[in-house]
C-alpha positions as semicolon CSV with decimal commas, in nm:
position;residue;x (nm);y (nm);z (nm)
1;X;0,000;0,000;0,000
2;X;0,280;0,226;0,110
3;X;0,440;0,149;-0,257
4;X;0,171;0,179;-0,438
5;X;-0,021;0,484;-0,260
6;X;0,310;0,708;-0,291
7;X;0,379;0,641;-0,695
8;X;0,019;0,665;-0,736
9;X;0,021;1,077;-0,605
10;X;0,368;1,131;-0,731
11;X;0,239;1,019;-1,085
12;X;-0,074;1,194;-1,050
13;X;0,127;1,517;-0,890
14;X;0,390;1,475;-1,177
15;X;0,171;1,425;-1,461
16;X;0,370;1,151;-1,601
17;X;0,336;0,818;-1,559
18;X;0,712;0,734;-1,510
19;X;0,727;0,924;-1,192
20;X;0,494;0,578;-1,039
21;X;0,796;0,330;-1,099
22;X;1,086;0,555;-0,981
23;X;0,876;0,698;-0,656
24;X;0,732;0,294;-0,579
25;X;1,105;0,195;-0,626
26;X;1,258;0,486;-0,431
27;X;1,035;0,405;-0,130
28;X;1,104;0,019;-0,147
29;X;1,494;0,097;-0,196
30;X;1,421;0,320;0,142
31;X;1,230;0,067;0,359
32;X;1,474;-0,216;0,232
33;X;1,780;-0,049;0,356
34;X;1,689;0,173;0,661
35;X;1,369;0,035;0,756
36;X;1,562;-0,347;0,791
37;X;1,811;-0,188;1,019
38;X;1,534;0,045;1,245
39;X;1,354;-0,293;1,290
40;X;1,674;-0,487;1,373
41;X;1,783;-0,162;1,610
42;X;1,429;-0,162;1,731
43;X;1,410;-0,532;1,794
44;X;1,143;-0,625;1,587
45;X;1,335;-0,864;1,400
46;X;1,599;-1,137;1,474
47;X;1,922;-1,068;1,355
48;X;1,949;-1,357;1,223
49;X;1,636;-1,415;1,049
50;X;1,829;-1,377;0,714
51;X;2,170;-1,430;0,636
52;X;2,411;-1,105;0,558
53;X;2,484;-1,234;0,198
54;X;2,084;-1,269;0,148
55;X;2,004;-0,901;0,249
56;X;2,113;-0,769;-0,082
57;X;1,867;-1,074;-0,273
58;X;1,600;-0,957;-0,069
59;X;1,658;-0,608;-0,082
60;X;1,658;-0,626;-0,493
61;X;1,320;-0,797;-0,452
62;X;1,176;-0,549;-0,261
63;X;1,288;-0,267;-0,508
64;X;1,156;-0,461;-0,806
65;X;0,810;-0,528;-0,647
66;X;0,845;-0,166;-0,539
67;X;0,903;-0,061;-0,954
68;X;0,615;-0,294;-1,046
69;X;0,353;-0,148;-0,834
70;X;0,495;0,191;-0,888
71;X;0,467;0,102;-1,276
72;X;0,085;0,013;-1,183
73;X;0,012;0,298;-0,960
74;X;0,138;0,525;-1,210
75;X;-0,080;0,384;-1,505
76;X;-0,405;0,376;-1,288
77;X;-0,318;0,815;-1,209
């Protein structure tokens, strides 16, 4: 929702739909990097839950799906 909500105004602000992809992306990139550590800081999360080398898999995963509902957000402004 957060994804998708935030490419759908910056789209609909930006009057193009390309601004959906790179704001849904942006926002993934952001929770995927500092959100992971506030959570681990925070103690929401195990430390371990997934290994150091998989962080950057995930991460990359989360910025794609980020893109792709950007991409649809954008197209439904």
């Amino acid at each position: 929702m957060v994804y998708a909500g935030t490419a759908y105004f910056a789209a609909a602000e930006a009057g193009a739909r390309l601004a959906g992809p790179v704001a849904g992306a942006t926002v993934a990139a952001v929770d995927a990097s500092l959100g992971w550590r506030l959570s681990r800081r925070l103690g929401v999360e195990e430390p371990a839950a997934v290994a150091e080398h998989g962080e950057s898999a995930v991460a990359v995963n989360v910025i794609a799906l980020g893109a792709v509902l950007g991409g649809l957000a954008g197209l439904i402004a």
